[in-house]
C-alpha positions in Angstrom: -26.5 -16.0 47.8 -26.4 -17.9 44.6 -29.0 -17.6 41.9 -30.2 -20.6 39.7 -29.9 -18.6 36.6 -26.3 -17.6 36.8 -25.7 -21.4 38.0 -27.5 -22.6 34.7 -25.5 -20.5 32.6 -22.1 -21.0 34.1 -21.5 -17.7 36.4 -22.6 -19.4 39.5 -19.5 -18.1 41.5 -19.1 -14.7 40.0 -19.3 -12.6 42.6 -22.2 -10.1 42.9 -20.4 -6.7 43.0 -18.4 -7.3 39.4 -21.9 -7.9 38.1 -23.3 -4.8 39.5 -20.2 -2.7 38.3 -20.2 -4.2 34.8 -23.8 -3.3 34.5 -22.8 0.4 36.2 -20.0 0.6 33.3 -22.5 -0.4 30.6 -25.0 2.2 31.7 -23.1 4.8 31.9 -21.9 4.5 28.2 -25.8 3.9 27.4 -26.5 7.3 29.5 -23.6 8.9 27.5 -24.6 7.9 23.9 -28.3 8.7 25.2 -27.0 12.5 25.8 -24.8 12.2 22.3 -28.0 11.3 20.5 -30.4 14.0 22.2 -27.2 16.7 21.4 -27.1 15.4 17.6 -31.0 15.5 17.5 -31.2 19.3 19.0 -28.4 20.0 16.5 -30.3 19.1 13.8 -33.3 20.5 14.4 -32.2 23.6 14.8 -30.0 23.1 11.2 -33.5 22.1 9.8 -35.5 25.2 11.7 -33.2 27.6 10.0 -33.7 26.0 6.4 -37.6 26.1 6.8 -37.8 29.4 8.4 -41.2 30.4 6.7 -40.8 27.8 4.2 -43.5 24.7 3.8 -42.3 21.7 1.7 -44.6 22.7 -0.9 -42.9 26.4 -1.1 -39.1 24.7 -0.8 -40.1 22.6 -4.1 -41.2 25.6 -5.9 -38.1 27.5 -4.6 -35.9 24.6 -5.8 -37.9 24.7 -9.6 -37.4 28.7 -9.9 -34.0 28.1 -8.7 -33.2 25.4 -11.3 -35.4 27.4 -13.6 -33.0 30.7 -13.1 -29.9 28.5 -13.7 -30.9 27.2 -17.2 -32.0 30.6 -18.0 -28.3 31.7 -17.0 -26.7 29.7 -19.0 -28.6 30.1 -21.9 -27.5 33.6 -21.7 -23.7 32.5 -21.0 -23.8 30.8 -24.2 -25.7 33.9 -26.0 -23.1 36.1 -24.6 -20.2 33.8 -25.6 -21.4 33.7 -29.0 -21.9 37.4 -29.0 -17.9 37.7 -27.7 -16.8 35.7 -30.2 -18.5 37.6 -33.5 -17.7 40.7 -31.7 -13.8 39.8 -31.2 -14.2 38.6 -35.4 -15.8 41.6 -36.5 -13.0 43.7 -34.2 -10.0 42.2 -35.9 -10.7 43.0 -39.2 -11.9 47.2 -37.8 -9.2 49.4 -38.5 -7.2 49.7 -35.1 -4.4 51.2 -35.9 -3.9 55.1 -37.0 -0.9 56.7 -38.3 -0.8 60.6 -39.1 1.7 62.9 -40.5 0.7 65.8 -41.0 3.2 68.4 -43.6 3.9 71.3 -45.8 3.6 69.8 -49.5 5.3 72.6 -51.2 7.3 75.1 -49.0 5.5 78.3 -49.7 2.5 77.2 -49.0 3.1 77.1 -45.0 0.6 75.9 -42.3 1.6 72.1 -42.8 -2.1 71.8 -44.4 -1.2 68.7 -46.4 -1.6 65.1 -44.9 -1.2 61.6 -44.4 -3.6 59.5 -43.0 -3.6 55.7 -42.6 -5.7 53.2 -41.0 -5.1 49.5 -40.4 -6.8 46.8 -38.7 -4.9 43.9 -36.8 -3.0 42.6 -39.8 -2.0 45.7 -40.9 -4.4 45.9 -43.9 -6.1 49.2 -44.7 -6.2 52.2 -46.6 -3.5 55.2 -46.4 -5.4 58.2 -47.7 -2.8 61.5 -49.0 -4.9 65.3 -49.0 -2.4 67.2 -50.8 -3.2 71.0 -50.3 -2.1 73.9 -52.8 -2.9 77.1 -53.7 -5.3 76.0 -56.1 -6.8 73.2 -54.3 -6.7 70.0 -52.3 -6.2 67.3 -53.9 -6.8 63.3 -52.0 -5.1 60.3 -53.1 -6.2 56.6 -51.6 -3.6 53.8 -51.5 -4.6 50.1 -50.4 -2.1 48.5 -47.6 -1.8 45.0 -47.2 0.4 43.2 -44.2 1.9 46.8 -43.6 3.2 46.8 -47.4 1.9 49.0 -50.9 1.8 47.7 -54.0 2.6 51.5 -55.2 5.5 53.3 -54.0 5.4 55.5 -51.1 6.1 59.0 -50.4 8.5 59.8 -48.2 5.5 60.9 -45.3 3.2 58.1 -46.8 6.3 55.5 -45.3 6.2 57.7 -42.7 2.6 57.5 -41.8 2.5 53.7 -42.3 5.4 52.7 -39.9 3.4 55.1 -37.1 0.3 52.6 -37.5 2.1 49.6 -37.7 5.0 50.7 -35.3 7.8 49.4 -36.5 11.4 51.1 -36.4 11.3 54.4 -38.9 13.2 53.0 -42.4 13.9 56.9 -43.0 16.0 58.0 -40.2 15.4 61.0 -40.2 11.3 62.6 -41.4 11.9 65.5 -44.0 12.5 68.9 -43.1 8.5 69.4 -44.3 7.0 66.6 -41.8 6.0 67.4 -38.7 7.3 65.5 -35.8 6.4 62.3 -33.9 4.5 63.3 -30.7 3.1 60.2 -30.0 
């Protein structure tokens, strides 16, 4: 059996049963991409079921504003905060943060180590070292000002004492006086 149209175009003599199992080959890849295609479609829909569960396009839109919305709103109020961090961490450095206290027996019958020394210092060790001096006839306070850890006054021996607690560094006096009361820090 020959055909005119396979004569026309030059396959005359092909036999018929290649041309029925190319055609078999080529339809079964169509029928497999057909199922691929149907399996990506099902796929999908169910993807797209699950993003507008109870959603319309009209409430997606309005959920994508508010979100965008919330997001500037956020970050407004990262930049409020950061601002906020940073006069806060300025306003910290120069707050007294560091506390020395010696506590002692100004003159040696008085007893009770009522007398002290008291000072404060913020991170560059700048401050105030207040001295309450306590007799029998009173209490007396004295205010020195600190700067970098150093007086422009001479210390007392439990004023130098006080100092090197709040800035703590290595005691200069080896030993505290027999009137100071000890480290228990």
């Amino acid at each position: 059996m020959n055909s005119a149209f396979l004569s026309k175009i030059g396959l005359g003599s092909i036999d018929y049963g290649y041309l029925f199992l190319i055609m078999f080959i080529v339809l079964v890849l169509m029928a497999a991409a057909l199922a691929y295609v149907i399996y990506d479609n099902i796929r999908f829909k169910k993807a797209y079921k699950k993003f507008m569960k109870g959603s319309t396009a009209e409430s997606l839109e309005e959920k994508i504003f508010q979100m965008c919305e919330e997001q500037d709103s956020l970050r407004k109020l990262g930049l409020k905060h950061s601002r906020e961090i940073k006069e806060i961490f300025t306003k910290h450095q120069s707050a007294f943060q560091k506390v020395g206290l010696v506590k002692y027996d100004a003159f040696k019958e008085m007893g009770g180590k009522l007398s002290f020394c008291l000072v404060l210092l913020d991170e560059n060790d700048t401050g105030i070292l207040i001295n309450s001096i306590h007799n029998t006839s009173g209490c007396f306070c004295y205010a020195k000002k600190i700067k970098n850890g150093k007086c422009d006054i001479i210390l007392g021996e439990e004023e130098q004492l006080a100092v090197d607690k709040a800035t703590r560094r290595k005691m200069k006096i080896a030993k505290a006086p027999d009137n100071v009361e000890p480290d228990r820090d």
